[in-house]
Steps between C-alpha positions, in 0.01 A plus 500: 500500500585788756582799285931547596498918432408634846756266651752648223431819544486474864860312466605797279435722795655367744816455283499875457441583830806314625724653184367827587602443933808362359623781347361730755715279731798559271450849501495533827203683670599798819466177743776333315728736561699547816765721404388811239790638453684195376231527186519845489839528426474265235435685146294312187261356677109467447336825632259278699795359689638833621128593549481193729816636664382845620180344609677269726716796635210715514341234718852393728650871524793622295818470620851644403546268265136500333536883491839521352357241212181728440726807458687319260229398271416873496794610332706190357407332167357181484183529611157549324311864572236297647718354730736856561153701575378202758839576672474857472169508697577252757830659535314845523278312777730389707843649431463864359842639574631176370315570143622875516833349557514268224357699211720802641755319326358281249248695323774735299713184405150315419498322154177332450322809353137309560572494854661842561190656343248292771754545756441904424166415501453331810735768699228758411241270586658494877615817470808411628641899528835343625591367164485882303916522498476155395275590182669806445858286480284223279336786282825684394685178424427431115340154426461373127139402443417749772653838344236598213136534427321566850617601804743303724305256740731674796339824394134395523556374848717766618185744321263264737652526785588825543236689276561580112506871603802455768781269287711786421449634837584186636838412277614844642421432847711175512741608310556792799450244771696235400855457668743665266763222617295213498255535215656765278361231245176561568509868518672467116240282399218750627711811287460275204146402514412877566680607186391149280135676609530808413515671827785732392336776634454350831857447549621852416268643742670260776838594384386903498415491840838490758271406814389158277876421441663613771724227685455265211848485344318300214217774405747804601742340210217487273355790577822717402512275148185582433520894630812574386519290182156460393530142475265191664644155524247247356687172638648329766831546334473890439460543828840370605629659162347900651583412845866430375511822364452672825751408676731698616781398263303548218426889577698667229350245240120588683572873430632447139162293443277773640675778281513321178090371604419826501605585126203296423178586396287462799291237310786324401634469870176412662493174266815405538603144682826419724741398215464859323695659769827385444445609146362818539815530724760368179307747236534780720821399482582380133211605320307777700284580199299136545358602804256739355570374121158390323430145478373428152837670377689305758342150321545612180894614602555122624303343182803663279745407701366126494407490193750281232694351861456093473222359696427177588214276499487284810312169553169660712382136610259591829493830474092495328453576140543906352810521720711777364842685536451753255531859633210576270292239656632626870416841410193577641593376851802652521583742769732834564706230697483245249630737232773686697645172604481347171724853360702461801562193406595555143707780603699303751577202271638712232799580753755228355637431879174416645393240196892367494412448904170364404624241253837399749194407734272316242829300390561407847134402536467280204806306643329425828232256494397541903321838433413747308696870609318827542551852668352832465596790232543829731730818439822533661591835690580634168193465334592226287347167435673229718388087575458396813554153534352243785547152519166307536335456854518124397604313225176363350656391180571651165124608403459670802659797714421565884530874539693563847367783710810696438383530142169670619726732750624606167174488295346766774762755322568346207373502122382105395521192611700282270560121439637286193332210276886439421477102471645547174644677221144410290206590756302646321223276597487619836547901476374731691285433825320127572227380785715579755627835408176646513365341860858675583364826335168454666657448859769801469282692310880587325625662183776198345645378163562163370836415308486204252791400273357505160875406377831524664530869428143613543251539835166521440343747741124527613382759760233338721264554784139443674225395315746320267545802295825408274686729227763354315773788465694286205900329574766721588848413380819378683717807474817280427344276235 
């Protein structure tokens, strides 16, 4: 009897042959495809299909269409980094300016932090010098899971393609080339990354020398803050806050600054940020002895003031475990700034017309449920502590409060920024600053209190800023009650 195995196995083959040129058929080989970008602009499919794809434009030419479906893949989600990186180097074949184009505006805004770090990658690999704003804009923007152990994936490629020795060099050479109408962005973002790196130094040398700054209204600005006042912006934001206080309206306050700056002790004043000069401006007003009072004996002043006032313990879901609001926890990275704000502060609220004002507002506030109400605590032309009151920039509802730019017109000059958890009368849950307050802090780089009714006649009130540093300064009282 004939032995039926080779003819099984040979009938085996042949059956998986035809499976296998099935699917190969299915999946659709370059010759299958007439019309590329039709596949490429379709997102979760099999990387061999958009593989297929290129290699069928590769072979018929790219047109518009192909092109504008390659520079998509680069930068839009929903497609695999095998996939984006075949794109990237047919698109760097065939369409350079096209790629520059498209990652010009995409990489910053880029959310798929696998590909943004091979993107970075493969930019150095081409050395595509056109992209370096581009990085710079990417680099300064934060990222979560890219801000922390390492350096930014922007960085190394920015280090590649320009040399590790000539990055600072380079941030300051865009920043002084860029147009001050068109990309006063970028010239921010290259201020920040030079401070962020340390390169302090570098930037008061620019700002010493008039030839360096001369016709640059930006630098000239920043130069006299820094000159005059002893004080370097670190953000975005405090560069619109010093450049605010140059103008021309704001000369008599720019004086007053620079006299009561230089009751300081030189160390003190070379450390100091932004939001310390409208309160070295109020103490030289108020409280003149502050500017050159010693700090451990201004702490231990505010601990006895504090100390027996009702505080609150709020719910401090998200904010990480060991979160504090103790001022003996804050201690150690508290500031001059921090501390004469904080006595300001208690000062001010121990007027009975400014917490009667305060408590008319949080009243009103806990009536509205559209928004919560802020404003900014400043002194009038008396000296004495007044609320400035803005309605929101939106109405984002009643957990939330849009500051309007008026409100940083007056937070330029003013004391603290100020806002209410005034849902109601029982909030304790919720006093003093949440997530949001302190991206707010981070962004404005700002002084501010929160008020929270912890009953109808009590306001909780926490003093806040940067690096979610939080003192609770205990309830003051409704004059009236």
């Amino acid at each position: 009897m004939t032995n039926p195995r080779p003819f099984l196995r040979a009938s085996a083959a042949i059956a998986l042959s035809a499976v296998l040129a099935a699917l190969a058929a299915c999946a659709g080989g370059p010759e299958t495809i007439d019309n590329p970008a039709s596949v490429l602009t379709q997102t979760g499919l099999p990387k061999e299909r958009y593989a297929a794809a290129i290699e069928a434009a590769r072979a018929k030419g790219a047109d518009d269409a192909t092109r504008a479906a390659l520079r998509r893949m680069v930068v839009a989600d929903g497609f695999g980094v095998p996939s984006r990186e075949q794109a990237f180097r047919f698109l760097l074949e065939v369409d350079r300016a096209g790629l520059v184009d498209a990652l010009t505006n995409g990489l910053p805004r880029m959310s798929s932090l696998e590909w943004r770090r091979r993107v970075c990658e493969l930019i150095a690999d081409a050395g595509l010098v056109e992209l370096v704003p581009t990085l710079i804009r990417a680099w300064a923007n934060p990222v979560v899971g890219l801000d922390g152990d390492g350096p930014r994936p922007e960085r190394v490629a920015l280090g590649r393609l320009v040399g590790e020795e000539r990055v600072g060099a380079t941030l300051v050479a865009t920043m002084r080339e860029s147009s001050p109408t068109t990309q006063a962005n970028l010239r921010a973002r290259c201020w920040e990354l030079l401070m962020k790196t340390g390169d302090e130094g570098r930037l008061r040398a620019l700002l010493a020398d008039p030839e360096a700054t001369r016709g640059d209204a930006m630098l000239t600005d920043l130069a006299r803050v820094a000159n005059e006042l002893g004080v370097l912006p670190t953000t975005r934001e405090e560069i619109l806050w010093a450049r605010d206080l140059c103008r021309p309206e704001r000369q008599a306050f720019f004086e007053s600054a620079r006299e009561a700056l230089a009751k300081m002790p030189v160390a003190r004043r070379n450390a100091l940020e932004i939001r310390a000069v409208p309160l070295a401006v109020a103490c030289a007003r108020n409280r003149p002895e502050l500017l050159a009072a010693d700090e451990a004996e201004l702490a231990a002043a505010i601990e006895r003031r504090i100390d027996g006032r009702r505080k609150a313990s709020p719910d401090f879901t998200g904010y990480g475990s060991g979160f504090s609001e103790t001022f003996y926890d804050a201690r150690a990275k508290l500031l001059w700034t921090d501390l004469a704000a904080m006595t300001l502060a208690l000062d001010l609220l121990d007027t009975p017309a400014l917490r009667l004002h305060l408590f008319e507002v949080a009243d009103r506030d806990r009536e509205d449920r559209a928004t919560e109400y802020g404003g900014v605590i400043a002194l009038d032309s008396s000296g004495r502590g007044e609320f400035l009151e803005f309605a929101p920039r939106v109405k984002a509802g009643d957990v939330r409060y849009e500051s309007p730019q008026a409100l940083f017109d007056a937070l330029y000059t003013g004391l603290l920024h100020v806002h209410f958890h005034a849902q109601r009368y029982d909030n304790s849950d919720y006093a003093g600053p949440h997530l949001g307050d302190f991206a707010f802090a981070e962004e404005t780089r700002c002084s501010g209190i929160v008020l929270a009714f912890l009953g109808p006649d009590e306001l909780g009130v926490d003093f806040y800023r940067h690096g979610r540093v939080v003192v609770d300064l205990g309830a003051i009282r409704r004059p009236d009650a």
